[in-house]
Every structure is written in C-alpha cells, then in structure tokens.
C-alpha positions as CSV (number, residue, x, y, z in Angstrom):
1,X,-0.3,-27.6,-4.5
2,X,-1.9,-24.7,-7.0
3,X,-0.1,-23.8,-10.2
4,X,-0.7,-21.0,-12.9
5,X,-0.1,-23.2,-16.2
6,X,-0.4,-21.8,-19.9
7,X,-1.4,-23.9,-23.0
8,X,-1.3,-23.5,-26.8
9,X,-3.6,-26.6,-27.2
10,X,-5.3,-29.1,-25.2
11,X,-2.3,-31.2,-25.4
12,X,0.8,-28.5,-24.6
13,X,0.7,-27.4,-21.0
14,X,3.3,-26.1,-19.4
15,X,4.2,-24.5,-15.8
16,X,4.4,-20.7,-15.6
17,X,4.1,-20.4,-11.8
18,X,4.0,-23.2,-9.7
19,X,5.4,-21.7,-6.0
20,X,4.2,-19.6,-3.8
21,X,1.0,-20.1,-4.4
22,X,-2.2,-20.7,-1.7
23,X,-5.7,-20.7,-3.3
24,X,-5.7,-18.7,-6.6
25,X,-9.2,-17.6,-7.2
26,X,-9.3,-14.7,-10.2
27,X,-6.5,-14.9,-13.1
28,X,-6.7,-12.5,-16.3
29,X,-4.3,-11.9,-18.9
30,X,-2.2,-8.6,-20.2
31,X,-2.6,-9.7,-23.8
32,X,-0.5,-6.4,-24.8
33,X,2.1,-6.4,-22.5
34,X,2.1,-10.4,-21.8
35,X,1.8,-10.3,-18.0
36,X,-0.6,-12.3,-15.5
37,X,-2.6,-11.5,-12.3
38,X,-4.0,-13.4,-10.0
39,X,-6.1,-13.1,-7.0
40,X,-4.9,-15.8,-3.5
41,X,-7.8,-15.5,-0.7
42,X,-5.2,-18.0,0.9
43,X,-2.2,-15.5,1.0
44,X,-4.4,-12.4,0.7
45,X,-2.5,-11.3,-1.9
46,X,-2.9,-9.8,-5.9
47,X,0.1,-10.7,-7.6
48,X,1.7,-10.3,-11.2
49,X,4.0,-12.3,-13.8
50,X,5.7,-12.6,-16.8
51,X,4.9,-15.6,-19.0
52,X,8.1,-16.9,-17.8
53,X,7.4,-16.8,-14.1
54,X,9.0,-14.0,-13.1
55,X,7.0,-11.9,-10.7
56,X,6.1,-9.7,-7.4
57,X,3.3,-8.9,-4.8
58,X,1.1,-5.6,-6.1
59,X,-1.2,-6.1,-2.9
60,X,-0.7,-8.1,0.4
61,X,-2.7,-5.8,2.4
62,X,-6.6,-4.5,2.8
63,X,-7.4,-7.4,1.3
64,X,-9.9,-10.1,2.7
65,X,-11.4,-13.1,0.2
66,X,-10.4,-11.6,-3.0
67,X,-11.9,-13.1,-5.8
68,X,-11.9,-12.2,-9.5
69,X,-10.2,-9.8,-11.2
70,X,-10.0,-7.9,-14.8
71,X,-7.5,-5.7,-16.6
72,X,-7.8,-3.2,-18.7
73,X,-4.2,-3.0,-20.2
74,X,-5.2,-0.3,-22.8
75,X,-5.9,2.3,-20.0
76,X,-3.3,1.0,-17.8
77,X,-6.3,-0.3,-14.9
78,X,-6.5,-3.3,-12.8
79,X,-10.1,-4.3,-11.5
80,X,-10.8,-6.4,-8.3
81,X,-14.1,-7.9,-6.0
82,X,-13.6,-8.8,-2.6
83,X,-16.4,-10.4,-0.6
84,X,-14.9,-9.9,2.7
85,X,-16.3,-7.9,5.6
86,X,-16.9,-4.8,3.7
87,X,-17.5,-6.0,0.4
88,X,-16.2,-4.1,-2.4
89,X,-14.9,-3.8,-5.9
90,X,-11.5,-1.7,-5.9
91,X,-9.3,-0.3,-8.8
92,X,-5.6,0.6,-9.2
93,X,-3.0,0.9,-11.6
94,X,-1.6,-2.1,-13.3
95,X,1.3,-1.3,-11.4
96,X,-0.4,-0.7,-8.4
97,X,-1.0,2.4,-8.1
98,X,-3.7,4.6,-6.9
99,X,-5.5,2.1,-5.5
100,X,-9.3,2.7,-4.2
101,X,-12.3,1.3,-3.9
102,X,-15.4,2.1,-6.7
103,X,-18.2,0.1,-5.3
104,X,-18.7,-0.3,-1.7
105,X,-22.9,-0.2,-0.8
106,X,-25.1,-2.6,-1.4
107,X,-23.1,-5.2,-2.1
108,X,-22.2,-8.4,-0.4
109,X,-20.7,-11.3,-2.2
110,X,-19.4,-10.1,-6.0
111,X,-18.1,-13.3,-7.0
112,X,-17.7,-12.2,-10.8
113,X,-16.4,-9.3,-12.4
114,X,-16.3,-8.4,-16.1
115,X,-15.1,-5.5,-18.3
116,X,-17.2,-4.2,-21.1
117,X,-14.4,-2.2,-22.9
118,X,-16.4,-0.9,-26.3
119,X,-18.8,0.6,-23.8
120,X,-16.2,1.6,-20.4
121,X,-18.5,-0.3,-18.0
122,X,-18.0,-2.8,-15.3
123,X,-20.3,-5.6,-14.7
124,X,-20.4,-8.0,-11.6
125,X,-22.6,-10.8,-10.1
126,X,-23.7,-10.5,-6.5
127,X,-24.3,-14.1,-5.3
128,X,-25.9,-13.3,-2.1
129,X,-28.3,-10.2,-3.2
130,X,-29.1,-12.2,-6.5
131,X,-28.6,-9.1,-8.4
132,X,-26.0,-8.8,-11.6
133,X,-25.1,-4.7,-11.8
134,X,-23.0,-2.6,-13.6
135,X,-21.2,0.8,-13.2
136,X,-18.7,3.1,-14.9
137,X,-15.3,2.3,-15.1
138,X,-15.0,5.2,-12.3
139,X,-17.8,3.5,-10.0
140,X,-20.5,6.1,-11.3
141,X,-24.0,5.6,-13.2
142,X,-24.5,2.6,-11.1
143,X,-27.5,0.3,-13.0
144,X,-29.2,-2.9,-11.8
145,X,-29.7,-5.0,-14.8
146,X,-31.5,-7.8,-12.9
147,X,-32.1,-8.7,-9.4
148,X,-34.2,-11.8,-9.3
149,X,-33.4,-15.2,-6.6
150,X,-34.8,-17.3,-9.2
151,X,-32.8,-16.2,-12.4
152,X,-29.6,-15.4,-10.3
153,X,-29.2,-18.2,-8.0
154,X,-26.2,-18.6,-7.2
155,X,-24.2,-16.4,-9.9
156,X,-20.3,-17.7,-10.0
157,X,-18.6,-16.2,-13.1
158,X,-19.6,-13.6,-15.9
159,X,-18.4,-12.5,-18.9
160,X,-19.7,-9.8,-21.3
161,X,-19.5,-9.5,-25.2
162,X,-21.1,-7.5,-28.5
163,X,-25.1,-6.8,-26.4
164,X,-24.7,-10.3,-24.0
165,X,-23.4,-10.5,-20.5
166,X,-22.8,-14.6,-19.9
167,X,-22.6,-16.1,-16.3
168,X,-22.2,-19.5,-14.8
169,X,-24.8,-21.0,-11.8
170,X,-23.1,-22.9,-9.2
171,X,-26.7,-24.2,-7.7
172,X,-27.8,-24.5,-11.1
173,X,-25.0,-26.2,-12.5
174,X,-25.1,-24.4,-15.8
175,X,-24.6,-21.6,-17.9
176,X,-26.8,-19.1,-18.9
177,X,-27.0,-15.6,-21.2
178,X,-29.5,-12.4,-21.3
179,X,-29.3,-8.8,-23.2
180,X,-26.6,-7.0,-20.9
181,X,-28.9,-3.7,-21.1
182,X,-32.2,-4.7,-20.5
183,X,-31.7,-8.4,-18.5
184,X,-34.5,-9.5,-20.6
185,X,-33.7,-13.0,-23.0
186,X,-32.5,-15.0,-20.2
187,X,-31.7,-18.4,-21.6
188,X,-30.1,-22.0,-20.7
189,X,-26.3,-22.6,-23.0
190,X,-25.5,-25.6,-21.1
191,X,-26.8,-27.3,-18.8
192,X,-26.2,-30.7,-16.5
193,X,-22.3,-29.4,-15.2
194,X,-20.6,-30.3,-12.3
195,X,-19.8,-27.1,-10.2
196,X,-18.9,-24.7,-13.4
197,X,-16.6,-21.6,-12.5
198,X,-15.3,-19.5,-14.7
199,X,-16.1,-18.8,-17.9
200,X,-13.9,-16.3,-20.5
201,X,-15.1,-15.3,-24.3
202,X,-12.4,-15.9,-26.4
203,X,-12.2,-13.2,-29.5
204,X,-10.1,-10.7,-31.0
205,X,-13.1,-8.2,-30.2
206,X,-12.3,-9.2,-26.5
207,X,-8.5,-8.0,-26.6
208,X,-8.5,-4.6,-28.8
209,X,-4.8,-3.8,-29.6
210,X,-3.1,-1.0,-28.2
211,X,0.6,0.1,-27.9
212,X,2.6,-1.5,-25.7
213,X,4.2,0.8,-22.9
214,X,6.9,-1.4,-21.8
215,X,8.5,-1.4,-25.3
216,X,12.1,-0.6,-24.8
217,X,11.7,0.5,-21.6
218,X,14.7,-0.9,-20.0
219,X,13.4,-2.1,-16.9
220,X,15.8,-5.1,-15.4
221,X,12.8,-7.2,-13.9
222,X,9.5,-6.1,-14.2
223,X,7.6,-3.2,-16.8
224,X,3.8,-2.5,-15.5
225,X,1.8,-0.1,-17.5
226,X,0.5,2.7,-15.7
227,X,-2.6,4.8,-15.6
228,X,-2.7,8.0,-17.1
229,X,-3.6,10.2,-14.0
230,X,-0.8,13.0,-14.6
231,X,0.7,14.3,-17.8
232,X,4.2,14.2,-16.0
233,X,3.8,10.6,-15.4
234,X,5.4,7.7,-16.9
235,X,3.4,5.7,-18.6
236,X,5.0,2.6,-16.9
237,X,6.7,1.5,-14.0
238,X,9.9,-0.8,-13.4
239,X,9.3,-3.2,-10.7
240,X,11.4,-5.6,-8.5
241,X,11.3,-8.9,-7.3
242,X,9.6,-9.2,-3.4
243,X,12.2,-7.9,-0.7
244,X,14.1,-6.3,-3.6
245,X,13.7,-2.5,-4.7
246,X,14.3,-0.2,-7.5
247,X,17.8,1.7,-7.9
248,X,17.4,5.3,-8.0
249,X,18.3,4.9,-12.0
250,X,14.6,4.4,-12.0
251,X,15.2,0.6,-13.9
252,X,18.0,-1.7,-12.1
253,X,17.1,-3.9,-8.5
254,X,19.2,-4.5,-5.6
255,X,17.7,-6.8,-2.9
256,X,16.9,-5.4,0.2
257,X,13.9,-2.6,0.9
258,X,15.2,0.9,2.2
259,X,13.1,2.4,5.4
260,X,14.8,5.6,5.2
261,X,15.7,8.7,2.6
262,X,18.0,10.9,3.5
263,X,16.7,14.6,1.8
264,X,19.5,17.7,1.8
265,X,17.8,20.6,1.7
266,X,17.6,24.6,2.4
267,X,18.2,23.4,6.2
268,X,21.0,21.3,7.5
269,X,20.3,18.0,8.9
270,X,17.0,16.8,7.0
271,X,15.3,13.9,7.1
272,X,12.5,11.9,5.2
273,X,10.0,9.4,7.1
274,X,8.2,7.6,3.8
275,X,4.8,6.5,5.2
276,X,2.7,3.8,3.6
277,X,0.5,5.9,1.2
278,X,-3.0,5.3,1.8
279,X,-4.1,7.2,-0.9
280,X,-3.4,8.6,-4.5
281,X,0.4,7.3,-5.0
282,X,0.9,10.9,-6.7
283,X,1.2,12.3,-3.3
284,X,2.9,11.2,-0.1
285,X,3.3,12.6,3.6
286,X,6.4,13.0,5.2
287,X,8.0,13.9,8.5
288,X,10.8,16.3,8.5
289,X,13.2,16.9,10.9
290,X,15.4,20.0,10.7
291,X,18.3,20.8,12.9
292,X,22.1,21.9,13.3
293,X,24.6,21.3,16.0
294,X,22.8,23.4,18.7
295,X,19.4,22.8,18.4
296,X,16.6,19.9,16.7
297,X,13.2,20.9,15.9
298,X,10.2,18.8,14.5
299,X,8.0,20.1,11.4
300,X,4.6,18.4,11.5
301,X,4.1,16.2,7.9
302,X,2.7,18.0,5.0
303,X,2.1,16.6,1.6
304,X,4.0,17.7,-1.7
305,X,3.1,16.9,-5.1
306,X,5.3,14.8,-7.1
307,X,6.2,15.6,-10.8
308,X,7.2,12.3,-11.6
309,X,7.2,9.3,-9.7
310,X,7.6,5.6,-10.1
311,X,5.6,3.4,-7.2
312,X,5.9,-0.3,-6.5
313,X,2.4,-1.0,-5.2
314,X,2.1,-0.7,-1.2
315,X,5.9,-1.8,-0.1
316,X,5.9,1.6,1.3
317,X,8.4,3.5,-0.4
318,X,9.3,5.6,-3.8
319,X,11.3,6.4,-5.8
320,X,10.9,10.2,-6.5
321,X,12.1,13.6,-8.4
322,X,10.6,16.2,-7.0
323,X,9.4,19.9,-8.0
324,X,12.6,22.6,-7.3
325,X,10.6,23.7,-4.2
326,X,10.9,20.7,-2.6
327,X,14.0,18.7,-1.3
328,X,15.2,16.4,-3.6
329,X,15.7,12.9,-2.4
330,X,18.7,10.7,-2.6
331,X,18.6,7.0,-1.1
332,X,21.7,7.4,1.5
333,X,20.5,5.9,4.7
334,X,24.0,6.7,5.9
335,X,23.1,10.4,7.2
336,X,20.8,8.8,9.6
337,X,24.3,7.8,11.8
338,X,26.0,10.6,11.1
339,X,23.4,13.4,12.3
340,X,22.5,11.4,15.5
341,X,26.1,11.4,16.4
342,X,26.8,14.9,15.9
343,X,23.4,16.0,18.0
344,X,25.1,13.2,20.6
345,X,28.0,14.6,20.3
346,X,26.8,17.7,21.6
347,X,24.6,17.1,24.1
348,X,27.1,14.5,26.5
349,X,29.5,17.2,27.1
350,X,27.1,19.4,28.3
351,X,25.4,17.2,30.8
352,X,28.9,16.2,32.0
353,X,28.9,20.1,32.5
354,X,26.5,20.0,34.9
355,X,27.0,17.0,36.8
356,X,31.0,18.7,37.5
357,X,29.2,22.0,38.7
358,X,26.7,20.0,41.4
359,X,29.3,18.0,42.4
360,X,31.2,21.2,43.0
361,X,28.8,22.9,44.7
362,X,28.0,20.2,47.2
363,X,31.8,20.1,48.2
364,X,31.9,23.6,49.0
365,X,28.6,23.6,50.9
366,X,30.1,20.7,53.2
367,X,33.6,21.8,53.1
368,X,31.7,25.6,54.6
369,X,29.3,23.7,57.1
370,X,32.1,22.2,58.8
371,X,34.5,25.2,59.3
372,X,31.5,27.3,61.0
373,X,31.6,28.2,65.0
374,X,28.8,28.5,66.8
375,X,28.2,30.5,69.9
376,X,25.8,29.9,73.0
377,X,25.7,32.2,76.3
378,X,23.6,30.4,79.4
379,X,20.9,33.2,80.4
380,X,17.7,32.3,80.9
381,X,16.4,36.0,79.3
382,X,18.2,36.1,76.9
383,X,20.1,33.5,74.2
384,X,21.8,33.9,70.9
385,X,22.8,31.6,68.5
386,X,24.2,31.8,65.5
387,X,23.8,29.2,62.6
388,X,24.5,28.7,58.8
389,X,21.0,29.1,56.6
390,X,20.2,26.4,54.7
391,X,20.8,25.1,51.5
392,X,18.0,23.9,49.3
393,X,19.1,22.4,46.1
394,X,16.6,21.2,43.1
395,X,17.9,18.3,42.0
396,X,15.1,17.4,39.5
397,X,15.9,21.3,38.1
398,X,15.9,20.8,34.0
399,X,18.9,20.6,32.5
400,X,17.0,21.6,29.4
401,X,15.2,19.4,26.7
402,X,16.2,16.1,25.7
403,X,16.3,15.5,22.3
404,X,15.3,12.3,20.9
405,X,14.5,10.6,17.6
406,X,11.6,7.6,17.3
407,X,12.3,6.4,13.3
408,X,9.3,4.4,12.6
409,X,9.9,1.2,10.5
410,X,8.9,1.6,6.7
411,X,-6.9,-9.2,7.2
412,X,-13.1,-14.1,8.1
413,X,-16.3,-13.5,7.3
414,X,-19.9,-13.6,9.2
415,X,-22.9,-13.9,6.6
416,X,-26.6,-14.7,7.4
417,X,-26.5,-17.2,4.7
418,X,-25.3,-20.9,5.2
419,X,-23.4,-21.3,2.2
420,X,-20.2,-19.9,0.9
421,X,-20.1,-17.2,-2.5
C-alpha cells in the first residue's frame, strides 16, 4: 500500500504516514510551519500532516484526478491542478479556506505545477496541449512561454529556479531546462530514465524564511496558516482530527461534527441552518427561523459578514463571533428539542379542539333529525310537507396552517487522446 516517508539521508527512512492512503500523486512541504500535503486521485481527497502523522482532510469534494500541488507558506496559500473533466488549477488557504479556481480555459491536462516565489507567478505543464504557461499568483497576466509537441512531449513534472523553469518528459524519458521568460535555451540534463516524475530544486533560495504563525498558538491538534484576506482574521486556524470538530474555545477537539447552531437573538426561538460554503469562507448563508408560542415564520437566508472566523476546510460548519448586529452563535444543539416541543405543545390541543366541536355538532344534528314530525294530508290539489333543511358540513375546512420544520443534514475522464497525463 502507499506511504508518505521522510529521510535525513539516503540511508534514514522513516514512516510519517502510512494509512489511509490510495494513490498519492502531488506532495509538498511547509518548511516553516513543518506540515505536509498531498494530493490522492484514489480518495479524491487533499490532505495535511504533521511530521509526526497527525493529520485531517482539507478537501474530499469538487475534486476529480488531482495531481500536483505547491504551497506558499509565507502568504498562507495552497496551489492545486486537477485534470478532470473541467480541468483547472484552484487555490485556497493552507487551511482551506477560500477555496477557488484561478485557471479554468484552455487547459486540459496540467500535470505539473510550480511556484516562482521571488517573482509571485505560477507555472504549469499542460501534457495534452503541449504548452508550459504561467499566470499570477491571482490567475491574472496569463503568458504562454512555449507551446510546441516536439519540445513538450509529454511534460510530467516542473520546477522553477533563479531565470530556469526545469521539467521532466515521460515519452522522452528525460529531463530537460529553458529560460522561464522567453522558452528559448531548451536543453537535454539527463537523459536515458525510466519513466521520470517529479523533480524538486533543493536550495535555501527555494524556501525563503518567514515567521511562523502557529508559534504558541495553542491549538490541541492541528495549527494551519491562513491567508491574509481580512485584517480581522487570524492568521491561523486550529484544526481537528476527521469526524472531530473545534470547541467553541476556538483551540480544543471533541469528536463528533455538529449539524446545528442554536443562535438567541432579538426574536425568541432562533435557529441557524450552516450550509456548505461554496464560496469565500468569510461569508456564509443561513436560514433563520423565528417564532414564539403562537405562531412560526420563515426568513429567507441572507448572508452576514463575519469579523472573525476560524474554518476547517469544507466539513460544513464554523466556528464564528459575529458583528453586534448579528446573532451570536453558541453550539447548543439542545434548543432544537426544546422549541419543537413547545410549538407541539401548542398546536395538539388545538386540533383536539376541533375534533370535540365536530363531533359535537354531528350529535346534535342526529340527536335533532330524529325528534322531528312530519306531516302529510292526501289531496290530490294540494300537499304540504314539512321537512328539516339540510346540513352540509366541510370536512376538508382548514383548521389553519400546519407548521412544520425540514432540518437539512450539515466526483472519470473522456479525452481524445489515447494515453493517460
């Protein structure tokens, strides 16, 4: 089965992650903040780790053959390709949020991504266009450095450094090097391999030093640095083990994942649906449902802003303080029970109500209908006869609206070419 192994030397291996595991295909280093992440197109899942093997999904969904990936632990960003059906290069926080995707046209089969930091770019091999392309790290100023079938074969794995991007040819079976800006001075480094993959430059130039976020921040499992999208942001996130989640102290686990937030506000009786965010983690939409004793009403979802927030990738839930104008939230799933049973409460006596009052009236309709005399006189001319009217009763009359509650609950690939990326 796959493993994730570290080494201080050819001869020291040793084991950091060796379970759970498919078919890793991308794995790149936090050299600040000593953390790993990996790619699986088996699981379809990106996934971090300490060095000692403790770790937690970031993605497990939207993805379809992720490949390589690339962080950028200085800024807090985490850089993706995915050669499923659509292709695209995506970006989120190193701890997962703010996902979204940067490149998505003309692109089919990015097998290799690579960071220039000195100069914020993104570089990245397309194996089925033949192309090799960068953009900014914000998926801007797109440029195409070379798109030739000859020089770009089969493009598997890049790396830039200093004015050189350097990529590896699975048809070729080598590895090769040109100027990064001008895709001029292509030239063979080694030649004669057998089915070469990745390929990393190892320098201090490569991993620029940079403060380490995490540094006494308490978390019990997990500290992932953040991106800096919001001056009232952490700078990092604590993060759980899988089917755990974060306390409401912001730092401590407890296993289990909650579906429901219970929010007191202005109004009595107030709920909070959390939906799945599907896009910036700094805002969220939510379904409130106000009431009291007598009456339920439904308020479509709106969005709020959040002034500080901590996110654990795309389990569906925060953890959240919230502006004074907005409710603030506490993690008590017991109001769900208590609020159903007073509107309950409320409603079964009155339909008992009703049910006593038609019951009552049909008595006394029957009770009438068979103490009234009728009268009949034999004339052909003339006859008289006196009868009760009748009695037309609804019975699918509304006894008003029912009130009722539905709580919600908190990825192959067709290519023209023959051969795989």
């Amino acid at each position: 089965s796959a493993v994730i192994g570290k080494a201080s030397d050819s001869k020291n291996h040793a084991v950091v992650i060796e379970q759970g595991l498919s078919f890793v295909e991308g794995l790149a280093v936090d050299w600040i903040h000593n953390t790993l992440y990996w790619s699986d197109s088996g699981f379809k899942t990106l996934s971090v780790a300490t060095m000692d093997g403790r770790r937690r999904k970031l993605f497990d969904s939207g993805l379809q053959e992720p490949r390589a990936i690339v962080v950028d632990p200085i800024a807090g960003w985490l850089y993706w390709s995915d050669w499923g059906e659509p292709a695209k290069i995506e970006k989120a926080g190193m701890n997962g949020a703010n996902r979204h995707a940067i490149v998505t046209h003309d692109i089919q089969w990015p097998n290799g991504i690579a960071l220039d930091l000195a100069n914020r770019r993104l570089y990245w091999v397309d194996s089925k266009l033949h192309t090799l392309s960068s953009v900014d790290m914000s998926g801007q100023d797109r440029v195409t450095v070379l798109a030739s079938y000859s020089d770009l074969l089969h493009p598997f794995s890049i790396a830039v450094f200093e004015d050189k991007v350097y990529w590896t040819d699975g048809e070729e079976e080598a590895i090769f090097s040109m100027n990064k800006f001008t895709g001029s001075g292509r030239r063979v480094l080694a030649e004669n391999l057998h089915s070469p993959q990745d390929i990393v430059v190892v320098h201090p130039l490569a991993q620029p030093s940079g403060p380490n976020r995490c540094e006494g921040s308490g978390c019990e499992y997990l500290c992932l640095p953040a991106p800096k999208v919001d001056a009232a942001l952490p700078l990092f996130s604590c993060a759980c083990a899988d089917n755990s989640h974060l306390n409401p102290d912001g730092k401590t686990c407890s296993a289990g994942t909650p579906l429901l937030h219970s929010c007191p506000g202005r109004r009595s009786l107030v709920f909070l649906f959390l939906k799945k965010p599907s896009g910036p983690m700094d805002q969220f939409t939510y379904t409130r449902f106000v009431g009291s004793q007598s009456s339920l009403s439904t308020e479509k979802p709106f969005d709020i802003s959040l002034t500080r927030a901590q996110a654990t990738g795309n389990r569906g839930w925060l953890e959240a303080w919230l502006s004074t104008e907005a409710p603030s939230i506490a993690t008590n799933a017991e109001s769900e029970g208590g609020s159903a049973s007073t509107v309950v409460g409320v409603l079964i006596p009155l339909a008992i109500l009703a049910m006593v009052c038609v019951a009552g009236f049909y008595l006394w309709r029957n009770w009438k209908l068979r103490n009234t005399k009728s009268m009949n006189f034999d004339n052909p001319v003339y006859r008289k006869t006196t009868e009760d009217d009748d009695f037309a009763l609804d019975h699918n009359a509304s006894l008003g609206p029912s009130v009722g509650h539905v709580y919600p609950p908190l990825m192959a690939v067709s290519t023209e070419d023959d051969d795989m990326p």
